[in-house]
N, C-alpha and C positions, 0 to 999 in steps of 0.2 A: 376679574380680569387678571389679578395679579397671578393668583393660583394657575388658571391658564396657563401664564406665561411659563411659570415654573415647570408644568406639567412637560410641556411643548420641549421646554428647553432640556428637561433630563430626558425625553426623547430622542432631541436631535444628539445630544451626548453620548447614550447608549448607542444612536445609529454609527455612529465616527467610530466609537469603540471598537464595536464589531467590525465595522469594516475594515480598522488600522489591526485586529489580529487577525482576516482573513488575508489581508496585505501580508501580514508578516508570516504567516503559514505559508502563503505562494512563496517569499522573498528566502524563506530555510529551506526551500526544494530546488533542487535541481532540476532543467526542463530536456526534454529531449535531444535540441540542438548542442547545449551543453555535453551530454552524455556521450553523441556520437563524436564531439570535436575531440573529447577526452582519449577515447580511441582512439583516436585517429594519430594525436602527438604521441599516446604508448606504441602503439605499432610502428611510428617513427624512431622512438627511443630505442625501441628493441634491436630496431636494423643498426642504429648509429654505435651506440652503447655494445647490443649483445644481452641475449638474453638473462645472464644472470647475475648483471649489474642494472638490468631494467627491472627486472623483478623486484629485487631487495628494493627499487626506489616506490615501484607501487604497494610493496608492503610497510615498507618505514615511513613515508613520508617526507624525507630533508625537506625541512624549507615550507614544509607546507604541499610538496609536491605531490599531485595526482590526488589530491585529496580536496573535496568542494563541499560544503556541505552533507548534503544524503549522496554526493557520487564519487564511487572510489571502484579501482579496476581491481577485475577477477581475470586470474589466465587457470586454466585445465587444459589436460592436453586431450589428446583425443579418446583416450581411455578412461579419463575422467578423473586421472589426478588433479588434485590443488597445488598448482606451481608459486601464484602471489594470490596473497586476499587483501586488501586494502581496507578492510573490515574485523577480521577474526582472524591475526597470523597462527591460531592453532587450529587453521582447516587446513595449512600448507603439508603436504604429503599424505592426506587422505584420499582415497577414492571415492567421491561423490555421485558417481553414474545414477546411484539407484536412489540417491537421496529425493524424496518427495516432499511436496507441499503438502496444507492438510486437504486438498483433495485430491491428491494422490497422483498429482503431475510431477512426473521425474524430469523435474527442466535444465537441470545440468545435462543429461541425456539429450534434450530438445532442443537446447541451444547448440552442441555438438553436433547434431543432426541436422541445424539448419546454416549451419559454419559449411559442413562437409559438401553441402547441396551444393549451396550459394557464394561461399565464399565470406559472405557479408549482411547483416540482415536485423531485424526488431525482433525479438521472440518475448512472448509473452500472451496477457498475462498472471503470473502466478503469486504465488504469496510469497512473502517474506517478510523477515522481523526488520524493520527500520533500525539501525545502527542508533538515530537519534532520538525518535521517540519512543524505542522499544518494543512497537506496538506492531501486529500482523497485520501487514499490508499488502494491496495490490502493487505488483511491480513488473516491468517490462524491463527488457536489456538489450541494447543494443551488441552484435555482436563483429568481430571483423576475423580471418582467419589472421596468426600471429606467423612466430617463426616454426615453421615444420607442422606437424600437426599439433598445430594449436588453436588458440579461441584466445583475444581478448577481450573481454566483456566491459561495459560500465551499466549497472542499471538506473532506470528512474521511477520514482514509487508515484503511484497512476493516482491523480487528483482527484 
């Protein structure tokens, strides 16, 4: 009986375990709603501020700002410059258009294309490298048209 018990009980131990690091996997990601609000205050900033005092803030941070875990804002413009990375500020004045995932989805290109449509929109999803675990991930991005022809982007890496 006693064995039993013991047996049972590093069961129920290992179950909690597991469940408090699938907790805590959800709790380091960022959710969709998250993603689109995050837009929503840059494309505010951009108009209040100007765009190139909102940018330097999606690329530095102050404060912690625009920056959440796995979600931080991307702007390119409609040619597919890198204006803010909130991730890699050595993609800022690259052209990205052609850049592909490894299956060969040019989504900087896709997200431009569905900004230009729409206005406003989810694209995805594609791969990319997680900032936090390094690792190639599925990711979607919420998109909104910025100031001129622009895109501000936040993505969320798909569960």
């Amino acid at each position: 009986m006693k064995q039993y018990f013991s047996i049972a009980a590093s069961a129920a131990c290992l179950a909690l375990s597991m469940s408090a690091s699938v907790a805590y996997a959800a709790a380091d990601r960022g959710t969709e709603p998250e993603a689109q609000e995050m837009v929503k205050k840059a494309v505010a900033l951009i108009k209040s501020a100007g765009p190139e005092k909102a940018y330097k803030v999606f690329t530095e941070h102050p404060d912690g700002a625009f920056k959440d875990r796995d979600l931080y804002v991307f702007v390119y413009d409609f040619d597919g410059n890198c204006l803010a990375q909130g991730a890699n500020p050595k993609m800022i004045g690259k052209n990205l258009i052609a850049l592909k995932d490894g299956d060969g989805n040019a989504f900087i290109k896709g997200e431009i294309d569905l900004v230009k449509k729409s206005g406003k929109g989810w694209y995805g999803p594609y791969k990319f490298t997680n900032p936090n675990s390094q690792g190639y991930e599925l990711k979607k991005s919420y998109c909104e048209r910025g100031a001129g022809d622009t895109m501000v982007c936040v993505g969320t890496y798909v569960k």
